[in-house]
MARLO-489946 format. One record per residue: residue number from 1; x, y, z of N, C-alpha, C, O, CB in turn. Coordinates in pm, 1 decimal. Glycine has a CB too. Layout:
<atoms>
[NUM; [X; Y; Z]; [X; Y; Z]; [X; Y; Z]; [X; Y; Z]; [X; Y; Z]]
...
</atoms>
This chain:
<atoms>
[1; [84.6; -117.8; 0.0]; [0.0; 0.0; 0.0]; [89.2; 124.3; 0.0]; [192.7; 140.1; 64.8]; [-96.3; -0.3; 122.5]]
[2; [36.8; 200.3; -75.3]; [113.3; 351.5; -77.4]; [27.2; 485.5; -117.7]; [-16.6; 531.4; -223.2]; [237.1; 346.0; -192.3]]
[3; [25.7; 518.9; 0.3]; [-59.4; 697.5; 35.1]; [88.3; 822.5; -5.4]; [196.6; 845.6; 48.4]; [-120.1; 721.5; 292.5]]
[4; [21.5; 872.4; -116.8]; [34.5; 994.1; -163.3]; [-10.8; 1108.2; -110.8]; [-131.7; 1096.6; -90.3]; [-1.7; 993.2; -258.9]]
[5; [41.3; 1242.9; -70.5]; [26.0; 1332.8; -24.4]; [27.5; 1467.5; -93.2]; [120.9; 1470.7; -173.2]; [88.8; 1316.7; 51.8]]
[6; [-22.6; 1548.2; -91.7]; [-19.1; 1695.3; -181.1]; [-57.2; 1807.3; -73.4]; [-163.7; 1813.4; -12.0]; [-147.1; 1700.7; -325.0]]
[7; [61.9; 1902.9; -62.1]; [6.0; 2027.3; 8.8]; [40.9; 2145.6; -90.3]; [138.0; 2136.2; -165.5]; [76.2; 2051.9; 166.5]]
[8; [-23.2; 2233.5; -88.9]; [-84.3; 2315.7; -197.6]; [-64.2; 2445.4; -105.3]; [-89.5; 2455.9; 14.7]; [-256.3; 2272.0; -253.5]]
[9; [-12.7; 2540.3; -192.3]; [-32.2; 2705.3; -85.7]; [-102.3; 2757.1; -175.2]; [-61.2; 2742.2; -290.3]; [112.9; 2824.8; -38.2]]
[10; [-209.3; 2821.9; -157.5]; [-296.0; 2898.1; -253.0]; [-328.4; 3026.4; -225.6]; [-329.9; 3075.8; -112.8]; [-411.3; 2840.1; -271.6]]
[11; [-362.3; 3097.7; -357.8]; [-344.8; 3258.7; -305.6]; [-505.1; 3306.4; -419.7]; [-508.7; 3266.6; -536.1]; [-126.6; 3361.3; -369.6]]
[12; [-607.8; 3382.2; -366.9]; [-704.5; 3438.4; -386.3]; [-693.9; 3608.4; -401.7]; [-743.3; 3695.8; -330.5]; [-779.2; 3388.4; -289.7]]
[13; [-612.7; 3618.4; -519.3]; [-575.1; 3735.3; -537.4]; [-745.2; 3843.7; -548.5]; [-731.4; 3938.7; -471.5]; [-465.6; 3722.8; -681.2]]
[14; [-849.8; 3847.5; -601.3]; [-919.6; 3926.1; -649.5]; [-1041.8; 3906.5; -539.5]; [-1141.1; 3979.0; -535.4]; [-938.1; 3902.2; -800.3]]
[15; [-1021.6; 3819.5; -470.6]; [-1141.3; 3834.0; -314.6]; [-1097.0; 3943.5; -156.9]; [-1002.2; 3959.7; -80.1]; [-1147.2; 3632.8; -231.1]]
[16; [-1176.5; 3973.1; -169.6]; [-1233.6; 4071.7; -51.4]; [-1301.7; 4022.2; 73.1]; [-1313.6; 4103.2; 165.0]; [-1335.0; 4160.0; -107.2]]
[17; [-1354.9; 3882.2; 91.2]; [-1398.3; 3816.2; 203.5]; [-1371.6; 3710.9; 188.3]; [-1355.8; 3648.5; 83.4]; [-1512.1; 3822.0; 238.6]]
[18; [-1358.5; 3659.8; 357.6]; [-1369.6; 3498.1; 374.9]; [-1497.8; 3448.5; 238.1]; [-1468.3; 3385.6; 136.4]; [-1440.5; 3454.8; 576.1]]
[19; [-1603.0; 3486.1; 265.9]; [-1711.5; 3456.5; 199.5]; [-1690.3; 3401.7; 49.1]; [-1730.4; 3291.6; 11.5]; [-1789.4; 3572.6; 204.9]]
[20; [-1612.8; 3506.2; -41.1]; [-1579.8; 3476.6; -161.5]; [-1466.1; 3353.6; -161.5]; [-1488.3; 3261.0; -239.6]; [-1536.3; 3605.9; -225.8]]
[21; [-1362.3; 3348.1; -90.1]; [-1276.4; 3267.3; -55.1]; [-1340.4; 3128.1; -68.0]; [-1344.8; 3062.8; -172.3]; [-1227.5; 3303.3; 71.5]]
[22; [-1401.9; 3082.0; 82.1]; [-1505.2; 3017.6; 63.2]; [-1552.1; 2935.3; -48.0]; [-1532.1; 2814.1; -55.9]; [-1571.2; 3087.4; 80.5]]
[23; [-1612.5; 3002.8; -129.6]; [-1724.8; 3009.5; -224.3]; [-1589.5; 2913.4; -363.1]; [-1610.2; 2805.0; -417.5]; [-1803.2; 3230.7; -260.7]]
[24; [-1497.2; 2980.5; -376.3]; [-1458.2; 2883.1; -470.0]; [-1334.3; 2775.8; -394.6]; [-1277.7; 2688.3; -460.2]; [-1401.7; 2970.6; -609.9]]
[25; [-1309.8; 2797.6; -268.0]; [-1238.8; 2659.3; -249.0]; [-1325.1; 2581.8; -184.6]; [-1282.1; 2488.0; -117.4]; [-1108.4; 2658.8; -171.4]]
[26; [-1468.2; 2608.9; -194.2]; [-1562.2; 2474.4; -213.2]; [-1538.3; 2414.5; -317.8]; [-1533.8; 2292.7; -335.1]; [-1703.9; 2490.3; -218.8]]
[27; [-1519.0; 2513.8; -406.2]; [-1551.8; 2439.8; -567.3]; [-1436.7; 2343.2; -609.1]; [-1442.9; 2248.3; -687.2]; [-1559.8; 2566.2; -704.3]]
[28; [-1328.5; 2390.8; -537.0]; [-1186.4; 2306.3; -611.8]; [-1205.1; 2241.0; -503.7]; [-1165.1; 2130.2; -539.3]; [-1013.9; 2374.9; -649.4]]
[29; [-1229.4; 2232.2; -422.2]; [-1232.8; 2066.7; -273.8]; [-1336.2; 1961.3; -380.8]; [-1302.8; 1850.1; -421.5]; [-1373.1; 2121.1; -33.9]]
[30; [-1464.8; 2031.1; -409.8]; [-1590.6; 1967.9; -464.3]; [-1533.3; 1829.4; -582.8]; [-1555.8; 1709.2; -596.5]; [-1692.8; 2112.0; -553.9]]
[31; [-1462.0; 1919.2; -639.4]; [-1424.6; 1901.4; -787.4]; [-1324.2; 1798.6; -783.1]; [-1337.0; 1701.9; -858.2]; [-1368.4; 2034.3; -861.8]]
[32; [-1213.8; 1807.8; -695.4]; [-1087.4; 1727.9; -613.7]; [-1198.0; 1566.1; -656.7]; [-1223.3; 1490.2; -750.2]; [-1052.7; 1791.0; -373.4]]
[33; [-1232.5; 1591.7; -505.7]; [-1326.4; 1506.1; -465.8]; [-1403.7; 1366.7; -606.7]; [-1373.0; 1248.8; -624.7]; [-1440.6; 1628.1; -404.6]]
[34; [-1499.4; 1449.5; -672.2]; [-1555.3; 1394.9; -771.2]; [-1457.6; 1365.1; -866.1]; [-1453.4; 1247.2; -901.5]; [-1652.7; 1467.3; -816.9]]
[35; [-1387.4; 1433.7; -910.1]; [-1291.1; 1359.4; -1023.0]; [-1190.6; 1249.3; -986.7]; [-1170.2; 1152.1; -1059.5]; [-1202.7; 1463.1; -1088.5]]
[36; [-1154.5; 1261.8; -917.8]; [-1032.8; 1228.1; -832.1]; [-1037.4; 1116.2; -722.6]; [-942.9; 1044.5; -689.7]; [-995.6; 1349.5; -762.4]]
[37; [-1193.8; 1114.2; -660.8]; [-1180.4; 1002.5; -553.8]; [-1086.0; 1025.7; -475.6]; [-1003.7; 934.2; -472.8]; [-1158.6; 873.7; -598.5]]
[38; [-1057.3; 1138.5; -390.1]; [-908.5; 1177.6; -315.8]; [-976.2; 1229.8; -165.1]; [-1089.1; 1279.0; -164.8]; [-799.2; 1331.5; -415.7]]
[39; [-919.1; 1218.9; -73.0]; [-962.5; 1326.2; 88.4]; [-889.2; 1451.0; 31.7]; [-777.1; 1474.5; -13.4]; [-874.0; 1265.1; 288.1]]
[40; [-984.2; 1508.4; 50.8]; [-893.7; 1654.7; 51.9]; [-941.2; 1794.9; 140.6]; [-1060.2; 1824.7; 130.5]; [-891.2; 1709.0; -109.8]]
[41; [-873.0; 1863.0; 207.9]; [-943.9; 1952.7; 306.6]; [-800.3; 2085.1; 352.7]; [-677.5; 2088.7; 358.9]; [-1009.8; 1830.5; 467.5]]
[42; [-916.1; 2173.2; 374.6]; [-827.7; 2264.9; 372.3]; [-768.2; 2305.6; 527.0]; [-845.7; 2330.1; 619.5]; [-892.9; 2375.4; 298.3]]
[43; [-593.2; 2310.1; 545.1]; [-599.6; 2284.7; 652.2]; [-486.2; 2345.8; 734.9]; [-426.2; 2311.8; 836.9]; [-614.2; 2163.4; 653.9]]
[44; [-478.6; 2485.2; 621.2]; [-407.6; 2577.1; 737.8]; [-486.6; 2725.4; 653.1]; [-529.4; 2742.7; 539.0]; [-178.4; 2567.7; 746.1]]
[45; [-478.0; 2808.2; 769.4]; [-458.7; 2943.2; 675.2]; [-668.4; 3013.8; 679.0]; [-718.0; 3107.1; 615.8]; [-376.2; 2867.0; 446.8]]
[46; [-743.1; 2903.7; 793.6]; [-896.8; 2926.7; 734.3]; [-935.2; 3066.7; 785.3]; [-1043.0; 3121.0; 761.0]; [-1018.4; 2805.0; 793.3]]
[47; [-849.7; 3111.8; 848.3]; [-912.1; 3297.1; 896.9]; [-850.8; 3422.2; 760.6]; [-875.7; 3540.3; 736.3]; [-798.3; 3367.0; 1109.9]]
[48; [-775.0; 3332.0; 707.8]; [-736.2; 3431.6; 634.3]; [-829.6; 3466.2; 468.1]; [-860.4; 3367.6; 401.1]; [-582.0; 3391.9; 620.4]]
[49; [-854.2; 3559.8; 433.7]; [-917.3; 3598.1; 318.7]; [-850.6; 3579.7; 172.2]; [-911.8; 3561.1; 67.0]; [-944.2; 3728.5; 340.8]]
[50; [-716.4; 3588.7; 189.7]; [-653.1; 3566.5; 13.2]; [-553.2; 3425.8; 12.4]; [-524.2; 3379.2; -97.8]; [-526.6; 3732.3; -47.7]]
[51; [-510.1; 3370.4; 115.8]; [-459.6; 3272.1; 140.5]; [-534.5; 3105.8; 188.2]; [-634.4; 3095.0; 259.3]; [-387.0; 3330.9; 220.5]]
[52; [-471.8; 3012.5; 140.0]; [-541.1; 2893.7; 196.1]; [-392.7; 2771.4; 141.8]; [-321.3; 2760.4; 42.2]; [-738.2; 2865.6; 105.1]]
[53; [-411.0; 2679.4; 313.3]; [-302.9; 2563.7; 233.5]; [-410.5; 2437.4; 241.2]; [-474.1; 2405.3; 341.6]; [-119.3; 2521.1; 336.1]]
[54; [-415.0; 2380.5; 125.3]; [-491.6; 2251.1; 121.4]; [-417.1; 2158.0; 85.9]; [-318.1; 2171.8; 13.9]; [-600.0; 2245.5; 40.7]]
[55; [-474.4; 2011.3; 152.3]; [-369.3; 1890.5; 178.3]; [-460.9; 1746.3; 108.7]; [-566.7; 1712.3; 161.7]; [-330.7; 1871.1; 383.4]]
[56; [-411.5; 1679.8; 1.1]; [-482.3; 1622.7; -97.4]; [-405.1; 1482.0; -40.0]; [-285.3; 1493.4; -13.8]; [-464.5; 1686.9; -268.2]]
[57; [-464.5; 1361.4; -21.5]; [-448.3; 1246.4; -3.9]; [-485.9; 1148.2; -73.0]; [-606.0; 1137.8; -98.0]; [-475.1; 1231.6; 77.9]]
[58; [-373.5; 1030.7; -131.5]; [-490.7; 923.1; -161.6]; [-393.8; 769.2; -112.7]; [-276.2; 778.4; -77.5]; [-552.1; 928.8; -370.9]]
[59; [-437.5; 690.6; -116.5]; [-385.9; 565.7; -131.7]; [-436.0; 494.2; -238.5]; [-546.5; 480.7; -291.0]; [-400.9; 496.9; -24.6]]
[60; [-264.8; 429.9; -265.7]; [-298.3; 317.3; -396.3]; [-198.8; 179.0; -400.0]; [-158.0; 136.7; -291.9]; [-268.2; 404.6; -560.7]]
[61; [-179.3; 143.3; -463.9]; [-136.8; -1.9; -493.0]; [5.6; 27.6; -531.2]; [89.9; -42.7; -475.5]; [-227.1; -85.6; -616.5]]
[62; [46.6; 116.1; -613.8]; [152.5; 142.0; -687.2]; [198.3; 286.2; -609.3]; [121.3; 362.4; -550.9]; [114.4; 146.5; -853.1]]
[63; [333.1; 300.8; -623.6]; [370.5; 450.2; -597.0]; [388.3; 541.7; -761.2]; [423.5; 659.3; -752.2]; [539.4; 446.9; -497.5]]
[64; [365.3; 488.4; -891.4]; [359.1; 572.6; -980.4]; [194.8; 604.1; -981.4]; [151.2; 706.8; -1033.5]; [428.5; 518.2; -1109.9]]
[65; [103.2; 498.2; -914.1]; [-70.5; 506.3; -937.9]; [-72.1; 638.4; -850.5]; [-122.6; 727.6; -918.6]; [-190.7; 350.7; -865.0]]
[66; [-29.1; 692.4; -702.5]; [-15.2; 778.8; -633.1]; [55.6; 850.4; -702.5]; [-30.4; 925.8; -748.0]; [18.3; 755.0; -526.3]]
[67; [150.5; 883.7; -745.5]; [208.4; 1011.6; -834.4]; [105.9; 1105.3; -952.6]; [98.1; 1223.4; -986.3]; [336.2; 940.6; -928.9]]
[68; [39.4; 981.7; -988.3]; [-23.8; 1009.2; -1175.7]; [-156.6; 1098.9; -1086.9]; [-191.2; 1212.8; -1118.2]; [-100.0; 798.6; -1318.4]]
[69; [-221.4; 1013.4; -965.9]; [-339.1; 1056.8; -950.6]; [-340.7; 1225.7; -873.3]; [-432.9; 1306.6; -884.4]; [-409.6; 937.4; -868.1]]
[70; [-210.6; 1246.1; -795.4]; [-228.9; 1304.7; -778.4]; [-159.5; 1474.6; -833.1]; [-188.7; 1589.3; -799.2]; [-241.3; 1245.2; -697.5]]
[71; [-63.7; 1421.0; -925.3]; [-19.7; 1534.8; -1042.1]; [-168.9; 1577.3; -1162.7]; [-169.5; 1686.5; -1219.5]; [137.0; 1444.0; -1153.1]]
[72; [-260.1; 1495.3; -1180.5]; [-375.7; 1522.1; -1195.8]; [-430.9; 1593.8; -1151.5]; [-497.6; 1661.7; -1229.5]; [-424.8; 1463.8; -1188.6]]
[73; [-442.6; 1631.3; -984.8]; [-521.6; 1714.2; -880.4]; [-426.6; 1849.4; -879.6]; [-482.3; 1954.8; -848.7]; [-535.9; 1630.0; -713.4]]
[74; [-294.0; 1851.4; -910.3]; [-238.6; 1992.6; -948.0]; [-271.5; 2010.7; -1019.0]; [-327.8; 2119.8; -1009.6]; [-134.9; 2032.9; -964.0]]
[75; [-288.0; 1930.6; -1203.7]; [-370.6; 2023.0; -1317.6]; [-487.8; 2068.2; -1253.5]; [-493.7; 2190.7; -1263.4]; [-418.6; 1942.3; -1458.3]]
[76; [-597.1; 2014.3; -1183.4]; [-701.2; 2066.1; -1192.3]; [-704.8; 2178.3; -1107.6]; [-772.8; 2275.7; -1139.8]; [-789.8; 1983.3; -1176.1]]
[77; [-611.7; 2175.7; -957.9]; [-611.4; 2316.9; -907.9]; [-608.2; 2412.9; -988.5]; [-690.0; 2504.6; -981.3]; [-518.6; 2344.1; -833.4]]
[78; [-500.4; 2407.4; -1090.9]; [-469.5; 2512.7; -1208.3]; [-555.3; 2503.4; -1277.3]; [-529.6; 2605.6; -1340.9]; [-356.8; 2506.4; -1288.7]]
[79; [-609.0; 2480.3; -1306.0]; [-733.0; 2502.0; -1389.8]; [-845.3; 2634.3; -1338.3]; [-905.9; 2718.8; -1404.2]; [-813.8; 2350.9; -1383.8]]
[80; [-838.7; 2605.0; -1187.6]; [-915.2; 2735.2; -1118.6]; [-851.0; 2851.9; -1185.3]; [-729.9; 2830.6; -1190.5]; [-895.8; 2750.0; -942.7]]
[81; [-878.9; 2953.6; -1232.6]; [-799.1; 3082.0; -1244.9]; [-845.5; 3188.6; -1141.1]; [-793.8; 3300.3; -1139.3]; [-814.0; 3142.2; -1392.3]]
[82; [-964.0; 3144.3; -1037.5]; [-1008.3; 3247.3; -946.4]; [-840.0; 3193.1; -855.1]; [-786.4; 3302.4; -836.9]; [-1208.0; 3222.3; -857.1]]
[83; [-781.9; 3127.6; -819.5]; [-676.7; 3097.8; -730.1]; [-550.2; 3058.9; -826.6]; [-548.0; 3004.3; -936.9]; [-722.4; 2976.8; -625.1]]
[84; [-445.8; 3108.4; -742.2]; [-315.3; 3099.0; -821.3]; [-207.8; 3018.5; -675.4]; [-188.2; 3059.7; -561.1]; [-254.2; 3297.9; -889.8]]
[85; [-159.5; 2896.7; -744.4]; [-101.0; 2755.6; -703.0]; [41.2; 2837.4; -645.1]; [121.8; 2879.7; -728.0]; [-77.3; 2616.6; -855.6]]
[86; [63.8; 2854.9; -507.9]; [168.6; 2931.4; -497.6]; [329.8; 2876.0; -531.4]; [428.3; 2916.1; -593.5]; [152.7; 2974.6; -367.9]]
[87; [268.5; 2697.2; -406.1]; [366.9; 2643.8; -373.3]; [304.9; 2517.3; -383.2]; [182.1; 2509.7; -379.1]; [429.2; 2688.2; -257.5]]
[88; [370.8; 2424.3; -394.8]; [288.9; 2249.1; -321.5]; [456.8; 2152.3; -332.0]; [566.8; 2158.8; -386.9]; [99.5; 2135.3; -491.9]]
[89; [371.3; 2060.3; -229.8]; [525.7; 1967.7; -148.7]; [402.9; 1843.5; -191.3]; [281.0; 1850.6; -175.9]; [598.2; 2001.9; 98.5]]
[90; [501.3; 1709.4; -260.6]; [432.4; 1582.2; -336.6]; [503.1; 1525.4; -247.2]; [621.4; 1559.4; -248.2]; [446.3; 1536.0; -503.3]]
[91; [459.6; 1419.2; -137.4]; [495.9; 1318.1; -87.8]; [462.4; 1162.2; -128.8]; [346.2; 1127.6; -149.9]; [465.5; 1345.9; 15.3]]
[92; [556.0; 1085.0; -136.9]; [484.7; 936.2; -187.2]; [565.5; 838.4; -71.9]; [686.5; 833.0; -50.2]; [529.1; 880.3; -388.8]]
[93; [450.8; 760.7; -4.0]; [529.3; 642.6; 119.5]; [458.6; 549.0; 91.5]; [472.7; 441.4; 149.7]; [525.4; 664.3; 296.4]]
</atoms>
């Protein structure tokens, strides 16, 4: 067995409230989630308004099945253009 890890620093350049914040890192958790079959939750940074670090998990059989699935979940962060991908650390055990 081998759990893959993804931490993500994210930056919400064009929001003005938690609220808006919010509102689309529901959408990229949502989206994680459904495409991906992954835990994912956001899990530093929740008082802050333009910042967020989210931490993407999965387990698999293979350590390239954990690499592929979750270099996948960085395209799709990037794909958001409301948030810009600051930093992220890929762990594979």
């Amino acid at each position: 067995m081998v759990v893959g890890l993804l931490t993500g620093e994210l930056h919400f350049p064009d929001n003005h409230s938690l609220k808006e914040k919010r509102m689309i890192l529901r959408k990229i958790l949502e989206r994680l989630r459904q495409k991906l079959n992954v835990s994912v939750a956001e899990v530093e940074h929740q008082d802050l308004w333009q910042r967020s670090r989210i931490a993407v998990a999965c387990v698999n059989t293979t350590a390239r099945g954990a690499n592929s699935t979750l270099s996948h979940a960085l395209t799709l962060i990037d794909s958001f253009h409301e948030a810009e991908l600051m930093d992220h650390c890929l762990e594979i055990r």
